[in-house]
Each structure stands twice: as C-alpha cells, then as structure tokens.
C-alpha positions as CSV (number, residue, x, y, z in Angstrom):
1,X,-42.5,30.1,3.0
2,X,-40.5,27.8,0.6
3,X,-40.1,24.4,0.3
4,X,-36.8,24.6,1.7
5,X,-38.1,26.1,4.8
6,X,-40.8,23.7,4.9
7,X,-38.5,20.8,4.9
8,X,-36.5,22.0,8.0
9,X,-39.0,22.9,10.3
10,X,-39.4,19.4,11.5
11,X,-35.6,19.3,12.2
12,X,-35.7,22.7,13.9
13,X,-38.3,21.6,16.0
14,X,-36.1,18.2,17.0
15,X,-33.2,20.4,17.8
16,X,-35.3,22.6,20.0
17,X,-36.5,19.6,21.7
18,X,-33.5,17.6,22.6
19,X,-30.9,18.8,25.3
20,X,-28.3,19.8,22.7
21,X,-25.7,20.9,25.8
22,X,-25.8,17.9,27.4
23,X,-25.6,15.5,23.9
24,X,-22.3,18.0,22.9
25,X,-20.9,17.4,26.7
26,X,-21.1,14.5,27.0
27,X,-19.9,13.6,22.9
28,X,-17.3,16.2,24.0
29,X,-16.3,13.6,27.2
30,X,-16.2,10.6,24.9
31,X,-14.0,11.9,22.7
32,X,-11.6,12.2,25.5
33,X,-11.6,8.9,26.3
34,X,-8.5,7.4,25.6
35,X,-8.8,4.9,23.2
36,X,-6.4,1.0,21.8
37,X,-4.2,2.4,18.9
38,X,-6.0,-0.4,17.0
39,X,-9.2,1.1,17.1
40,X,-8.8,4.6,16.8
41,X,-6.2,4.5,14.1
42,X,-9.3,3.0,12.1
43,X,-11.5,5.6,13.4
44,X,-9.1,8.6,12.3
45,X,-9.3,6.6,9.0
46,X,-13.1,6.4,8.8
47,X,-13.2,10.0,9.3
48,X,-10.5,11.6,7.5
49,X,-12.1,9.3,3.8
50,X,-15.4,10.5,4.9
51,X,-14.7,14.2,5.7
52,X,-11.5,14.5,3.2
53,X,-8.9,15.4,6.3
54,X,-6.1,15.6,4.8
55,X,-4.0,13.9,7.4
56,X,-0.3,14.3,5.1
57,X,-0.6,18.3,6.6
58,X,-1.0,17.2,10.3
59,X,1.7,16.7,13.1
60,X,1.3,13.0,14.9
61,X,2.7,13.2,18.2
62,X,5.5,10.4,19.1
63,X,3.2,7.0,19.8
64,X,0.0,8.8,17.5
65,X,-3.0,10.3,19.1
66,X,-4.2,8.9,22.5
67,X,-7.9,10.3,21.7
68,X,-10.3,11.2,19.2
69,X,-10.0,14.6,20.5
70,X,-6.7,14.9,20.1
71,X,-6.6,14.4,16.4
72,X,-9.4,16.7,16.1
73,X,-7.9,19.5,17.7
74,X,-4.5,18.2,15.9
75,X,-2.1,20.6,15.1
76,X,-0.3,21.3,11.4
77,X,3.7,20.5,11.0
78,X,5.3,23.5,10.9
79,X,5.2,25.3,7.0
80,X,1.9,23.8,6.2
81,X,0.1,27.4,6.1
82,X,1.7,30.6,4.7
83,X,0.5,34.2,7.0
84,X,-0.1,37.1,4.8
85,X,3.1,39.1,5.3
86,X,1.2,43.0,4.1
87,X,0.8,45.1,7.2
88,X,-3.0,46.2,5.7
89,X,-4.1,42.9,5.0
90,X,-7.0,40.9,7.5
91,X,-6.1,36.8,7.5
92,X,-8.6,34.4,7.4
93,X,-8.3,33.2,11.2
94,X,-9.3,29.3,10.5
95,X,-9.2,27.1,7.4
96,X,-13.2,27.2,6.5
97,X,-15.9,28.3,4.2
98,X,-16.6,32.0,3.5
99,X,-20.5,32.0,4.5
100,X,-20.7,35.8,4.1
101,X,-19.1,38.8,4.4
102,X,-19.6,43.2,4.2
103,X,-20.5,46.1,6.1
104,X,-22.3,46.2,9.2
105,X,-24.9,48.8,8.2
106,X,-27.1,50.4,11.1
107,X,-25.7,47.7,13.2
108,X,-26.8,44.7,10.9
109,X,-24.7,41.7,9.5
110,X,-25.9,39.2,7.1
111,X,-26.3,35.7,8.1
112,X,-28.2,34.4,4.7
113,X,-29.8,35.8,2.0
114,X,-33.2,37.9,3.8
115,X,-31.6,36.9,7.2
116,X,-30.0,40.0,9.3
117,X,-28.8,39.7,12.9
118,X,-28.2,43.0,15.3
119,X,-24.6,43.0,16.2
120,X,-25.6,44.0,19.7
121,X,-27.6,40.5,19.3
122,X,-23.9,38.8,18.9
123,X,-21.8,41.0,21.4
124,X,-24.2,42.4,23.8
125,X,-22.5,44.5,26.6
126,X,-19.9,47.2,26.2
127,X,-18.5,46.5,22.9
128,X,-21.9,45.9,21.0
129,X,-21.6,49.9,19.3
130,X,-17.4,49.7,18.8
131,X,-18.4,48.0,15.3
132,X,-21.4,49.6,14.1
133,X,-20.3,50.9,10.4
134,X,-17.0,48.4,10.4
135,X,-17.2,45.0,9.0
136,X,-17.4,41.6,9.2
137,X,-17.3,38.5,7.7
138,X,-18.9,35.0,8.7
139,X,-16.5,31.2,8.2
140,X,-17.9,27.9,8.8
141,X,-15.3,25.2,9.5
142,X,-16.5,21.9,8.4
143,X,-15.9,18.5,10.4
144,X,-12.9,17.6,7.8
145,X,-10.9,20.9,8.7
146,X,-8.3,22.2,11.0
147,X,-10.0,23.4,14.0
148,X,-7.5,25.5,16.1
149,X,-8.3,29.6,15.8
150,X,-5.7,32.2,14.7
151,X,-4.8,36.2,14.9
152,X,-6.0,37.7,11.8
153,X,-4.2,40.8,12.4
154,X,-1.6,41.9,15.0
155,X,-2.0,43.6,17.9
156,X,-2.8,43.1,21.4
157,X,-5.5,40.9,23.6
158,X,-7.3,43.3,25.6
159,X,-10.6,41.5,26.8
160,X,-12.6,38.4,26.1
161,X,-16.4,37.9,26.5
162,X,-18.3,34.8,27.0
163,X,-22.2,34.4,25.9
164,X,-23.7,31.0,27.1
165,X,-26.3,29.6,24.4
166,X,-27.8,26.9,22.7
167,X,-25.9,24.7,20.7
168,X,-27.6,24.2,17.4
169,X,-26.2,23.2,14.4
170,X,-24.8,25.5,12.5
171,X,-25.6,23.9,8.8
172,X,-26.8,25.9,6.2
173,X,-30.8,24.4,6.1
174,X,-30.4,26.0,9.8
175,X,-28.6,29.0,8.8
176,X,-31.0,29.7,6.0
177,X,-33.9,29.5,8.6
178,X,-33.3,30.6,11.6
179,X,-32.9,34.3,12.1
180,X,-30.2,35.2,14.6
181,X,-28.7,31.5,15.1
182,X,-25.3,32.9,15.7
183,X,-26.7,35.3,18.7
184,X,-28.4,32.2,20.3
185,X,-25.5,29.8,20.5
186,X,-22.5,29.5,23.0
187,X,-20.1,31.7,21.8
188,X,-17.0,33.2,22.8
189,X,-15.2,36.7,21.7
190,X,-11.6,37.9,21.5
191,X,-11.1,41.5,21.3
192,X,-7.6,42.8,19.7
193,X,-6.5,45.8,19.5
194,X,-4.6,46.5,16.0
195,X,-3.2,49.3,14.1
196,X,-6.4,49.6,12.3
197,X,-8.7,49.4,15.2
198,X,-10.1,47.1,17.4
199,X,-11.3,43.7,15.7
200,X,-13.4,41.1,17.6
201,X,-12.7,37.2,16.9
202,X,-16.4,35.6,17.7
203,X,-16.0,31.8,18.7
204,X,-19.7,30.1,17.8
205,X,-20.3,26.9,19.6
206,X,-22.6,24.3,17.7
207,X,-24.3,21.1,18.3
208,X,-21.5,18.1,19.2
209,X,-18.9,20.9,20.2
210,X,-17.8,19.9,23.4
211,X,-16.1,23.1,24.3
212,X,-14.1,25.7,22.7
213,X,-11.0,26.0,25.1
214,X,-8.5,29.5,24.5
215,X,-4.7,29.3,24.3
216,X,-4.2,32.9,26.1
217,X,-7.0,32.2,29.2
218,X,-8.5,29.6,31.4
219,X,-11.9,29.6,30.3
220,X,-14.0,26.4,30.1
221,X,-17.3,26.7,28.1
222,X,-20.7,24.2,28.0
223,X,-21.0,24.3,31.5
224,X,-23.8,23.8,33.7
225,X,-25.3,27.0,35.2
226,X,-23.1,29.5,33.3
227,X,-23.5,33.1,33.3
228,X,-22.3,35.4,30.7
229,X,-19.3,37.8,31.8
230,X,-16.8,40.7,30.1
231,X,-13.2,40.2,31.2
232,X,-11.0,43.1,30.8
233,X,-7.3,42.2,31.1
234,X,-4.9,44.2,33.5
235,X,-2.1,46.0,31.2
236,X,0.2,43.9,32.5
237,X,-2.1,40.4,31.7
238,X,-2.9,42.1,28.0
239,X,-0.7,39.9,25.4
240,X,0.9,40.7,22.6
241,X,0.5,38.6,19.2
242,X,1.1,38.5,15.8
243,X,-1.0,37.8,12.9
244,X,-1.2,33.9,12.6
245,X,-0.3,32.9,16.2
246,X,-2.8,30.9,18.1
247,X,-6.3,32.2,20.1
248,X,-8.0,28.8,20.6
249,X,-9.5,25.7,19.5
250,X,-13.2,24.4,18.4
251,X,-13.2,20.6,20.6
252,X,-15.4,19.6,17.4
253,X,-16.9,22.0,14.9
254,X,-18.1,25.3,14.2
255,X,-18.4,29.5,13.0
256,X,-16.1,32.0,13.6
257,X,-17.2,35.7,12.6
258,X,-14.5,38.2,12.5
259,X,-15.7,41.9,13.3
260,X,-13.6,44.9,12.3
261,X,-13.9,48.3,13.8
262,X,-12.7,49.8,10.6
263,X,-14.2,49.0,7.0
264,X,-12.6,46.8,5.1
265,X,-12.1,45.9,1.2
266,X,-13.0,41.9,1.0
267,X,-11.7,40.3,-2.5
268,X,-14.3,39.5,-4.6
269,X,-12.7,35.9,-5.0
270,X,-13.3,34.7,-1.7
271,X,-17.2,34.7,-1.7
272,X,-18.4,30.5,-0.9
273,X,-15.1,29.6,-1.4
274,X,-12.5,27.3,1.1
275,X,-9.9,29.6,2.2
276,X,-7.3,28.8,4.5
277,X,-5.5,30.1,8.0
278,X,-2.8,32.6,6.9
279,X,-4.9,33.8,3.6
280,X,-5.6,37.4,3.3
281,X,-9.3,37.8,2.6
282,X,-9.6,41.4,2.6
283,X,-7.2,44.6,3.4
284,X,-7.6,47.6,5.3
C-alpha cells in the first residue's frame, strides 16, 4: 500500500461517515438563496481569483446574478466556444480535465493507473453490453469551470437512465483509491443515437453537487428515497440535436464519462490536459 494511499484512508473513512447527500442538498439549497448584489458580487469575486473563472467569457443577465447558483450554472456569450465542424469527429462535451481515456476491453475502463471499473458497474440495466469493445473517455470539471453539458456528436436522444449513489468527491487522492468511485456515485446517462452508433453521456454527481438538472427532461436528482429507473422515450418524445447543443448542467461540480459504441481514435495531445466544450478529442 503506498504512502499515498496511506494518507487518504483517514479522509475516505470521513467521507464514508458523514451524510454526504444531505451536506450536498442542502449546500445545493443555499446556493439558491437569493442573495444583496453587494455580497454576492464579492463572493463571485472570491471565487472566480481563487478558482481562476474566467468571468470576461460568461453572459451576466440584465441586473447580474440573483444567486450563487446562478453564476455557477452561468452560461457563455454567444462565440465563446468553437464545435468541431468534421462529421467523424467526437467533441469534448464540457470544458474539463482529460482524466483518462481508451478502449473498453472485456468490459473494463480505466479509472487510474491499477484501477479498472466494469462498465455494467457504471450503466447497469439494458445498455450495460451496447459498449463492451467501444470506448470511452473520463473529464473532470473543476470548481473554476463552465458547468453546463453538451452533445458530443449529433444524433438523436433516445433514453436516459438514472443510478442514485453516494456523493463522494471525486478528487484524484479519491480517484486513485477507491476502486469503482464512479459506479458508486449519483449519476445520470444520456443515450444518443449517432451515425456512428450509440454513445452514452454519463452525468457523475459528487460531494457538494446539489443536483444535476437536464435541459431535454424533468428529472430532479439527490432526492430522498430515490430508485434507479431506465426511461425509453416515445418516437415522437425522442429529440433531435446537434453536436454542441445543450444536455444539462452540474448545480456545482463533477465527472462526465462519454462511452462510445464504436472504437474511437483519441489524439495523443489530449491526455491530462484542459480541453474545452466544442474540441474534438478523438474521431471516429
């Protein structure tokens, strides 16, 4: 066991202790409050020097934000990200971190160096075999980024799925530690159909998000008493999007792990680096 493992299990322990839904609901309530311009223009402030938000790239409703929620979840002016225009190309869906990406071989993704997960772990239920020999690739948004969730290809919506869970952190000492992290949180899934088969948008909830909301369905996540379900849309409920338009929005933090039905080539370049919504990260 190494050191760094060593050092964490004291933290894991604290997060497996405290009520880490509740803490996130209710931080996910108070940041609805509405809040005196006076204070929370000095709050945005606060945060956007400490997390390096680069405020110049977001668009400030008439009268500025009401809540601290709403300049998390704020959106961009228009122009401010460019969608990869090549038919064969896969977007990166967020503004984020590359954590990992490959093939899913024998059904396995990497979530850290020695650390597999089952993709039937992530997805269980009807889809969990669609992806077995496709690919995937794992982003983690940090607090400083722009936290609303794009198409990464074009096609249509044709079911959702929602897996209630924990809500650890999703930091790398965690990451790096505990096997399967991503199967035990809240999480969320958006399943398009494209011309190059279906790909699956997972949503990973995480310790302090509120909720993760979605901009094509009324679902409502970090409830009490929730029970996992599969929603397969009508034909005529299924919706049609393009590469780049909205799916949904992380109400503070998070992962998002696209899957792909077929393989895809990932550029090298991308590999722990910051890539942003509208960025082609690998092609079909």
């Amino acid at each position: 066991m190494g050191d760094t493992t060593l050092k964490g299990l004291p933290m894991l322990l604290f997060f497996k202790i405290i009520p880490t839904r509740l803490l996130s609901r209710i931080f996910g309530i108070a940041a609805q409050i509405p809040l005196p311009q006076s204070i929370l223009k000095k709050l945005i402030v606060w945060y956007s020097k400490k997390f390096n938000v680069l405020l110049e790239e977001a668009h400030i409703p008439p009268g500025g934000f009401r809540t601290f929620d709403e300049f998390f979840t704020r959106n961009l002016k228009r122009g401010m990200r460019t969608i990869d225009p090549d038919i064969y190309s896969l977007i990166s869906p967020v503004d984020a971190m590359v954590s990992s990406y490959g093939d899913i071989v024998y059904g396995q993704i990497v979530q850290a160096k020695g650390i597999n997960y089952d993709v039937a772990s992530l997805i269980p239920g009807v889809m969990e075999s669609t992806f077995i020999g496709g690919s995937f690739t794992t982003l983690y948004l940090s607090p400083g980024d722009y936290h609303r969730i794009h198409a990464p290809v074009t096609g249509t919506i044709t079911a959702y799925q929602y897996d209630p869970g924990r809500l650890y952190t999703v930091q790398d000492w965690l990451v790096n530690m505990l096997p399967g992290l991503f199967t035990v949180n809240e999480r969320v899934t958006t399943y398009i159909q494209s011309a190059h088969g279906l790909v699956a948008v997972c949503k990973v909830g995480a310790m302090n998000v509120g909720r993760i909301t979605l901009s094509y369905a009324p679902l409502y996540t970090n409830r009490f008493c929730a029970k996992p379900y599969f929603y397969i849309m009508d034909r005529h409920k299924q919706v049609t999007i393009q590469k780049g338009d909205e799916l949904g929005t992380f109400h503070l933090g998070s992962t998002i792990i696209v899957l792909t039905q077929k393989r895809c080539r990932f550029l090298p370049a991308i590999a722990g680096k910051k890539v942003t919504m509208g960025q082609a990260i690998a092609f079909f």
